[in-house]
C-alpha positions in Angstrom: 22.7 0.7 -23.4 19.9 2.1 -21.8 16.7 0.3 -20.1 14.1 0.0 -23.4 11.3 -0.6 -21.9 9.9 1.8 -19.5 6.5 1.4 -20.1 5.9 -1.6 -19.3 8.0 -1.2 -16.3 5.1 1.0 -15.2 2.6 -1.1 -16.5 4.2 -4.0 -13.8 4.5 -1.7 -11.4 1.3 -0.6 -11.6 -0.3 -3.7 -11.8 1.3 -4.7 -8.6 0.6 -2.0 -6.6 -3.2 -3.0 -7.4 -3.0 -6.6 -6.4 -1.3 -5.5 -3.1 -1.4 -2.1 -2.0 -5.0 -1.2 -2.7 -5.9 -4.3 -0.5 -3.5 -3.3 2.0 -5.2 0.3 2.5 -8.6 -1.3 2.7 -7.5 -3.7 5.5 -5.5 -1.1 7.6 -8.6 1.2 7.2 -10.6 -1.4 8.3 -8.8 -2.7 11.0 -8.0 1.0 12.2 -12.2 1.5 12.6 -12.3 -2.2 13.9 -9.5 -0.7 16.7 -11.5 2.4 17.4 -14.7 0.8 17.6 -13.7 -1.9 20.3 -12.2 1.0 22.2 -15.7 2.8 22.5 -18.2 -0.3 22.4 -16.1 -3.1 24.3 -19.1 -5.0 25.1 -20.0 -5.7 21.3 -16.3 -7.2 21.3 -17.8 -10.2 19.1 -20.0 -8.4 17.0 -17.3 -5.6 16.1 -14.8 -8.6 15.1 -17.3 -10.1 12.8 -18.2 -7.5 11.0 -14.6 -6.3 10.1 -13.7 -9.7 10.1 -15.7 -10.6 7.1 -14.7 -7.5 5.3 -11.5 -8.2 5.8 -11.4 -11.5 4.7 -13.6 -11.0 1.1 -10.8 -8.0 0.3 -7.8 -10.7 1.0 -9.5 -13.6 -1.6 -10.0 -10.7 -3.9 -6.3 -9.8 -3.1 -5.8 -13.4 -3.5 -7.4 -14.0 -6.8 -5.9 -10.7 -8.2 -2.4 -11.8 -7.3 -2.9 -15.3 -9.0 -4.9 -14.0 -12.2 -1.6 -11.5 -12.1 0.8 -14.1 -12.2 -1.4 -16.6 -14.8 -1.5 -13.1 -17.2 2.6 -12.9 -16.8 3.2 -16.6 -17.3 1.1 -16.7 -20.7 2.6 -13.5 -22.1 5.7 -15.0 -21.8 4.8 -18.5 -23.3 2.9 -16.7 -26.4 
């Protein structure tokens, strides 16, 4: 008995990797400049925070929202 149904093993997979990964590469991106920039302009400290700050926050609700719209899309497949 083999595993039948590769392709939507991908398709999870893939889905996944959206809802978190993607998200994750934009926040350590971010954070990395944020990092970098505080290193060269420590008197901005408060500006530099902000402005990665909010960037970093809108890309976790979107993270957010993707991750719950993920699971709401599983849970009615699997009550249809």
């Amino acid at each position: 008995m083999g595993f039948k149904h590769w392709f939507q093993g991908f398709e999870m997979i893939l889905m996944f990797l959206v809802a978190v990964a993607v998200p994750c590469f934009f926040v350590g991106l971010w954070g990395s400049k944020m990092i970098n920039d505080l290193g060269n302009h420590p008197s901005k400290s408060a500006q530099i925070q902000a402005s990665a700050g909010w960037k970093i926050f809108l890309v976790e609700m979107i993270s957010f929202v993707l991750l719950i719209g993920l699971f709401m899309f599983l849970y009615n497949i699997q009550n249809v």
